[in-house]
C-alpha positions in Angstrom: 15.7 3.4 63.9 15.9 2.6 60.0 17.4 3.8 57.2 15.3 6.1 55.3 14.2 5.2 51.9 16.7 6.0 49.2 13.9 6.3 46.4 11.9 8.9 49.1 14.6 10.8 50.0 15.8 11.0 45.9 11.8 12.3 45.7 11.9 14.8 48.4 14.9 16.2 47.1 13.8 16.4 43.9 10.6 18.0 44.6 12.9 20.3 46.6 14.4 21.7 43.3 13.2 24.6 41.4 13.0 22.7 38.3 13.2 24.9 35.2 13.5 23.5 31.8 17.4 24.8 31.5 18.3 22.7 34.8 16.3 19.8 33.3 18.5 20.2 29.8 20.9 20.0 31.3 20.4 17.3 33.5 19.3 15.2 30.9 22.7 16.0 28.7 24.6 14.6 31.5 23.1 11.2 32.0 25.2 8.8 30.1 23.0 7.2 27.3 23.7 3.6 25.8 21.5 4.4 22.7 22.0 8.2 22.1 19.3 9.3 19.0 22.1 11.7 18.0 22.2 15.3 18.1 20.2 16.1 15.4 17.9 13.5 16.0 17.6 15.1 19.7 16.7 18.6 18.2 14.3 17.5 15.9 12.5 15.9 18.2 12.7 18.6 20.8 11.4 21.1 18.3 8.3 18.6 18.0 7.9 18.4 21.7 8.2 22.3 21.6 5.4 22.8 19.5 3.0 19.9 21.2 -0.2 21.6 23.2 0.6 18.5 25.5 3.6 20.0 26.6 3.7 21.6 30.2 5.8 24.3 31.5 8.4 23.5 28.6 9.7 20.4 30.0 6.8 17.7 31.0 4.5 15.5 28.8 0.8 15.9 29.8 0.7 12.4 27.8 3.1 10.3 29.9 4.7 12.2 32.2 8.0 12.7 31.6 10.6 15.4 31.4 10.9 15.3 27.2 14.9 16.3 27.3 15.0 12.9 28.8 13.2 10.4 26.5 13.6 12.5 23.6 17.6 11.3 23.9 16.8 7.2 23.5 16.9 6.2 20.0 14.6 3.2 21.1 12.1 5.4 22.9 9.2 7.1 20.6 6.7 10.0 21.9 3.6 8.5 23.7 1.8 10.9 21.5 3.0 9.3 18.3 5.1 12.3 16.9 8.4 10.9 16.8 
């Protein structure tokens, strides 16, 4: 018998999880990042993402699909929708 898939199992696991937007905050605060934006950098963007009709359930973007806390913290990312 093989291994099971380490990139399926990671996705059952995560699709396991109650994922609420505290767990995802602080997820996202402990994943090491090479080109932090800053912490007030972070919050003004997360205020932006907080007030974005695209945002679902406080923590995904309808645009692209990813949890905001995340991308938000890259200083060389920029919002799909062109806010930040």
């Amino acid at each position: 018998m093989t291994e099971p898939c380490p990139v399926c199992e990671s996705k059952r696991e995560l699709s396991a999880m109650e994922m609420t937007p505290e767990l995802v905050a602080e997820m996202a605060a402990s994943e090491p990042v090479a080109d932090f934006c800053g912490q007030d950098e972070l919050d003004r963007r997360l205020s932006i993402c907080g007030e974005c009709p695209r945002l679902l359930n406080e923590m995904t973007c309808a645009e692209c699909g990813c949890f905001v806390q995340f991308r938000a913290r890259h200083a060389t990312v920029h919002c799909a929708n062109g806010l930040w």
